[in-house]
N, C-alpha and C positions, 0 to 999 in steps of 0.2 A: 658565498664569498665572490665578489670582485673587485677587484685588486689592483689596480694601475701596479705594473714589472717596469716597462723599461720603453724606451722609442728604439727602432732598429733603421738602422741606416746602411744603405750599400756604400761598398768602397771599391777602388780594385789596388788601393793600396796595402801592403802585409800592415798587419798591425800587430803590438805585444801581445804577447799570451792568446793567440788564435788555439782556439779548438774547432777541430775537424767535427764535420759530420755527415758522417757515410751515406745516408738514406737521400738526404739533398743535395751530399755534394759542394758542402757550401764551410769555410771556414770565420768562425764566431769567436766573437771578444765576449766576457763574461758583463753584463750589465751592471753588476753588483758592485765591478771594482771602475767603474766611472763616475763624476760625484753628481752628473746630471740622467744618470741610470740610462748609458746610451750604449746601443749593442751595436757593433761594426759587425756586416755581414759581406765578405768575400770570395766570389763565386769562384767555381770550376770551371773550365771552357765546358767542358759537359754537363754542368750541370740540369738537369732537369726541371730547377723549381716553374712555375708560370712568369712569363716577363711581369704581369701584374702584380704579381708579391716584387720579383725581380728588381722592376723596377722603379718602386714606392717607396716611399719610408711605411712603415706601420708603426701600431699602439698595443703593445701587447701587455693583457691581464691574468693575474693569476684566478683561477677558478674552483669551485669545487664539484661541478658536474659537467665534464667538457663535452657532452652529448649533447646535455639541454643547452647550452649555448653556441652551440655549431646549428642544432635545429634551428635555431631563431635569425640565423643569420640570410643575406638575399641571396648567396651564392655561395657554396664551397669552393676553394680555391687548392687549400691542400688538406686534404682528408686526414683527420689525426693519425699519429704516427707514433713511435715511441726513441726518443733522444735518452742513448744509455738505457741507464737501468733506474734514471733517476725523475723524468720525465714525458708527459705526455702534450702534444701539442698539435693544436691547429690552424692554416689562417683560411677567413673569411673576411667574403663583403658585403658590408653593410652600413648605410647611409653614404655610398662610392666612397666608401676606404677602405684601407686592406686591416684586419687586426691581427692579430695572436691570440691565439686563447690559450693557456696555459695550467697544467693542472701533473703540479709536482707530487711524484711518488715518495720519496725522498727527500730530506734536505740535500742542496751537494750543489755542486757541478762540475759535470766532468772527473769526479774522483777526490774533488777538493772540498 
């Protein structure tokens, strides 16, 4: 499976219904509930992620093997990780974009 999810966009405005996440340090609007599947991403002053996720928009897809597609990519950028209990994810670049790769455990997010 690959899956076009959502485009993610940095802001540093709050936005409704942010969810936190602790590993990036970074607070997220749910994709699902935009009608153009657009994810708002707003960072921590500490946050960690790379400025080049940081400061891109990316394209992230749903997967069914987020190994074999983080191999294929020209660079790893953030090495998969685990969001909740309910997802696995990672971005890479490739073709000079940043993506997502996405590869849900569960339906949900965030508990919803």
């Amino acid at each position: 499976m690959f899956e076009f999810d959502h485009v993610g966009i940095t802001t540093t405005t709050k936005q409704p219904e942010e969810d936190w996440v602790e590993q990036s340090r970074i607070w997220v609007t749910n994709p699902r509930n935009h009608p153009q599947h657009i994810e708002f991403l707003r960072y921590a002053p500490d946050s960690g992620v790379p400025a080049l996720v940081r400061d891109n928009p990316h394209v992230a897809y749903r997967v069914d093997d987020l190994a074999a597609r983080v191999a294929e990519a020209d660079e790893v950028l953030i090495a998969p990780f685990a969001v909740g209990d309910f997802l696995e994810v990672a971005f890479v670049l490739k073709h000079g974009a940043v993506f997502e790769y996405m590869h849900y455990l569960k339906d949900g997010w965030f508990g919803q």
